[in-house]
Backbone as JSON, one array per atom type, in Angstrom:
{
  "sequence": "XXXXXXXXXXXXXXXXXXXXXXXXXXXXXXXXXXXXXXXXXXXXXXXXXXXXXXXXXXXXXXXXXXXXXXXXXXXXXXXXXXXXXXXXXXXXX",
  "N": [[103.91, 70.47, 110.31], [106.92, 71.36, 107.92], [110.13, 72.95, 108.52], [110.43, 74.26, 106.01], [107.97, 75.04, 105.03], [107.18, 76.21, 107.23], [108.91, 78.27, 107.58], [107.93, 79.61, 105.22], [105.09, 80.57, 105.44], [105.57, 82.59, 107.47], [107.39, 84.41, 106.07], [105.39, 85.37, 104.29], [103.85, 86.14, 106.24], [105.35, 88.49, 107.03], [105.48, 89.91, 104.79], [102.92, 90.59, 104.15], [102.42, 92.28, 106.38], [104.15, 94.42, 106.1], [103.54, 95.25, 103.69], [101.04, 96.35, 104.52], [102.4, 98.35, 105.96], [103.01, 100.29, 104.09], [100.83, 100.65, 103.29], [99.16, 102.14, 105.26], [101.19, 104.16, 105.81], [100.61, 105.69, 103.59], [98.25, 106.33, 104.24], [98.25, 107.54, 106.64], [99.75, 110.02, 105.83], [98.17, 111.28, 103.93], [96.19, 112.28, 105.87], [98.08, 113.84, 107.23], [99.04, 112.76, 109.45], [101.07, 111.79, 112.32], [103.64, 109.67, 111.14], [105.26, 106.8, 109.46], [108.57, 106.28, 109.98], [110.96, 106.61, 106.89], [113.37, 105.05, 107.1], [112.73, 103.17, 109.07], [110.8, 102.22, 107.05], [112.35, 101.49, 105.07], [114.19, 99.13, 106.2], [112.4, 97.9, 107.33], [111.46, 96.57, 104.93], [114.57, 95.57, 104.06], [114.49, 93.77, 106.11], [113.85, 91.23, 104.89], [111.15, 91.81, 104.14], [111.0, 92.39, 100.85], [109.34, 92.12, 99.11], [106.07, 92.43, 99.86], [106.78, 95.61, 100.11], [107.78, 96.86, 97.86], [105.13, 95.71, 96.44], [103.77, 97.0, 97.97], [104.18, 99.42, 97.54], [103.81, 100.68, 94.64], [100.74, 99.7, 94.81], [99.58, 101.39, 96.93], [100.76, 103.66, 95.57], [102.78, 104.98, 96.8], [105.9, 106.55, 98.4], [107.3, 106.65, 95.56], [107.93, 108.56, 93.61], [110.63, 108.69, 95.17], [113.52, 108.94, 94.82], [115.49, 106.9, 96.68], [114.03, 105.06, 97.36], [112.78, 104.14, 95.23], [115.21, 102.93, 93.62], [116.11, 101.37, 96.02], [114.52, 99.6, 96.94], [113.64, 97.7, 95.21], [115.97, 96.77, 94.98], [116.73, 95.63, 97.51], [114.78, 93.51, 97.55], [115.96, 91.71, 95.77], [118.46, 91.76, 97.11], [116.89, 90.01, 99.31], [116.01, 87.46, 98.17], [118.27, 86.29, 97.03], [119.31, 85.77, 99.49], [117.76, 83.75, 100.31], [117.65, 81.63, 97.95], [120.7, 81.52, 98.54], [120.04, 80.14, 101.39], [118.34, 78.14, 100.59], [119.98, 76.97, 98.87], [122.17, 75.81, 100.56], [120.89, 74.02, 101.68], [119.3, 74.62, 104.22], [116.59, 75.09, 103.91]],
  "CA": [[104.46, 71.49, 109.44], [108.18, 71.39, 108.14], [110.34, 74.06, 108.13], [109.78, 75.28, 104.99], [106.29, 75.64, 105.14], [106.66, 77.39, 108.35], [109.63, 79.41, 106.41], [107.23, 80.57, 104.2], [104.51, 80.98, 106.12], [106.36, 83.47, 108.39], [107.87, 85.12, 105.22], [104.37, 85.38, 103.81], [102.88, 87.23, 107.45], [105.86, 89.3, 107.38], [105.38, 90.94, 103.69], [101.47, 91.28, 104.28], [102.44, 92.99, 107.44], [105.38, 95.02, 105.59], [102.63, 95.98, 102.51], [99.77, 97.1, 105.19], [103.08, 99.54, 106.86], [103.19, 101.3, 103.63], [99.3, 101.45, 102.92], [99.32, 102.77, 106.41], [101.73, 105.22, 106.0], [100.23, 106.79, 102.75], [96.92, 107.21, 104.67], [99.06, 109.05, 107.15], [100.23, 111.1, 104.87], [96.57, 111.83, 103.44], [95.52, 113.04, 106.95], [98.93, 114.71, 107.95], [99.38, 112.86, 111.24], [102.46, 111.03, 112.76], [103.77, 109.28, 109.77], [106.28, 105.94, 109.71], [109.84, 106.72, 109.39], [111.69, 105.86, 105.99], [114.17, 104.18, 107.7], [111.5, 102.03, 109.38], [109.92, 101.29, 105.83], [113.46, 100.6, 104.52], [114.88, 98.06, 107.28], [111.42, 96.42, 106.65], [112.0, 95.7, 103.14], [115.8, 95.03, 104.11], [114.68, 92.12, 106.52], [112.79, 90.18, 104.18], [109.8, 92.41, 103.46], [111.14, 93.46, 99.89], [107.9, 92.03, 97.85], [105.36, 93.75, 100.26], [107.42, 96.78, 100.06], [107.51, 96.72, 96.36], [103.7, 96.06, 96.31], [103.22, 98.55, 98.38], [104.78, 100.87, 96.58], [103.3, 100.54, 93.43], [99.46, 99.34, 95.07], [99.22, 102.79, 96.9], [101.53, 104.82, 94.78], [103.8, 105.89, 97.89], [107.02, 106.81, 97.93], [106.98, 105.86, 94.5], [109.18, 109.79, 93.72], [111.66, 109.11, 96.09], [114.96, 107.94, 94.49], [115.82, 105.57, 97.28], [112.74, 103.72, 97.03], [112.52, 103.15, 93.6], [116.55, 102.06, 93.3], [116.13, 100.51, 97.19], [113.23, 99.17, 97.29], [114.0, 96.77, 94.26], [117.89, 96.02, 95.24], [116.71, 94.74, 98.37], [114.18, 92.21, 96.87], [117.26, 91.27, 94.7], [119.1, 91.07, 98.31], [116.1, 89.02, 99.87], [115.69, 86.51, 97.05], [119.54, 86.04, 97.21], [119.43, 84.77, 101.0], [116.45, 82.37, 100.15], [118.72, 80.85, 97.77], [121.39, 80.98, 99.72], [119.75, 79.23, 102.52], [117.9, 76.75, 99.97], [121.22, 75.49, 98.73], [123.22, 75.02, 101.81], [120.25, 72.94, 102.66], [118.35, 75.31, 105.39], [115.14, 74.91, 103.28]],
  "C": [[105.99, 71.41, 109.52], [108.73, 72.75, 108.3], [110.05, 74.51, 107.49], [108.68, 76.02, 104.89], [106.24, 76.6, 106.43], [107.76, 78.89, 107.89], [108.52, 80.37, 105.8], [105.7, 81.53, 104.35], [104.56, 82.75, 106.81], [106.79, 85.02, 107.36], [106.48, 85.47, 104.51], [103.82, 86.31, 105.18], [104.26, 88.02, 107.18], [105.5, 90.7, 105.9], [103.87, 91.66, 103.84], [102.1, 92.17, 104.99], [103.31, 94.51, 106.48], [103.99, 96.16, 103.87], [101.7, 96.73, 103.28], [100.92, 98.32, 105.49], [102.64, 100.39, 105.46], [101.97, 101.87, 103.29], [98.97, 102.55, 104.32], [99.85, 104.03, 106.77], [101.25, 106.0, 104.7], [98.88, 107.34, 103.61], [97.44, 108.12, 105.58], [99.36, 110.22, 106.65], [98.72, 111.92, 104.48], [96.45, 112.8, 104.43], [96.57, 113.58, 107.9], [98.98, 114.27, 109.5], [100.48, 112.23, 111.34], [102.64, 110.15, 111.31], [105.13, 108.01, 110.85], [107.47, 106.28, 109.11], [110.26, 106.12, 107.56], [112.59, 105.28, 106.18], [113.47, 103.51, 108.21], [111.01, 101.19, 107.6], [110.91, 100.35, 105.26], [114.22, 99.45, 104.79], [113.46, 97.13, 107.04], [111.41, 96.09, 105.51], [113.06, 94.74, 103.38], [115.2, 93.67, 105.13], [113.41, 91.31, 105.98], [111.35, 90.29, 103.97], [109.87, 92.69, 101.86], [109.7, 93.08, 98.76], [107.02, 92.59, 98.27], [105.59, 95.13, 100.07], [107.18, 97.03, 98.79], [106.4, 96.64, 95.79], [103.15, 96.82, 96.4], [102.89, 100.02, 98.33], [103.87, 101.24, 95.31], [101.38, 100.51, 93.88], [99.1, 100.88, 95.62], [99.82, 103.75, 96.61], [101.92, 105.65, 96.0], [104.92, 105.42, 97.89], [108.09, 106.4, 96.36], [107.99, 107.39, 93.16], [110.06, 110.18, 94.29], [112.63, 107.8, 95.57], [115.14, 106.64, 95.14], [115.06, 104.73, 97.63], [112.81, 103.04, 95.96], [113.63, 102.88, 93.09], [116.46, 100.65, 94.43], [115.7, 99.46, 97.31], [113.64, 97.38, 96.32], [115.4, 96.28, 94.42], [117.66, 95.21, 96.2], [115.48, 93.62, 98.39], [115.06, 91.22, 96.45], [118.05, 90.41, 96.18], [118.03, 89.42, 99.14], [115.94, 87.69, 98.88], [117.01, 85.82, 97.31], [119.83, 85.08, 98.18], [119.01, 83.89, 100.84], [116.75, 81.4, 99.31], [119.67, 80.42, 98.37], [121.28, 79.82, 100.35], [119.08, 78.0, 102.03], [119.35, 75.64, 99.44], [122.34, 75.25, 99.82], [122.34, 74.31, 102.65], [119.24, 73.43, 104.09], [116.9, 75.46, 105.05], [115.04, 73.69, 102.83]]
}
């Protein structure tokens, strides 16, 4: 396996992981128990969750009425996409 593939790999377990937090945290919500911060959900988008996040959002319709999701949520896709260029043309992919 080259980098890339393990790149993507990696970036691929991190968004699943990053889409289960928010299905996770709506069922919280359902049954009113400890809940995951929004600063937790948001820093996982921000490091290279933003397409889980964005799935997530939309797949179980959470936080889906909260301003800084639905500006955030989508800027930092924009940000993550950005890097992955980035790092594809200076050759790190």
């Amino acid at each position: 396996m080259d980098l890339t593939q393990f790149a993507i790999a990696v970036l691929g377990a991190w968004n699943v992981t990053v889409f289960a937090m928010y299905g996770l945290d709506k069922l919280k919500a359902k049954r009113r128990r400890n809940r995951i911060s929004e600063k937790t959900l948001l820093l996982a988008a921000a490091f290279m969750g933003g397409f889980g996040a964005l799935l997530g959002m939309f797949a179980f319709r959470h936080k889906t009425k909260h301003t800084k999701f639905m500006l955030g949520v989508p800027l930092l896709l924009v940000l993550n996409v950005a890097v992955i260029a980035i790092l594809f043309c200076i050759g790190l992919f």
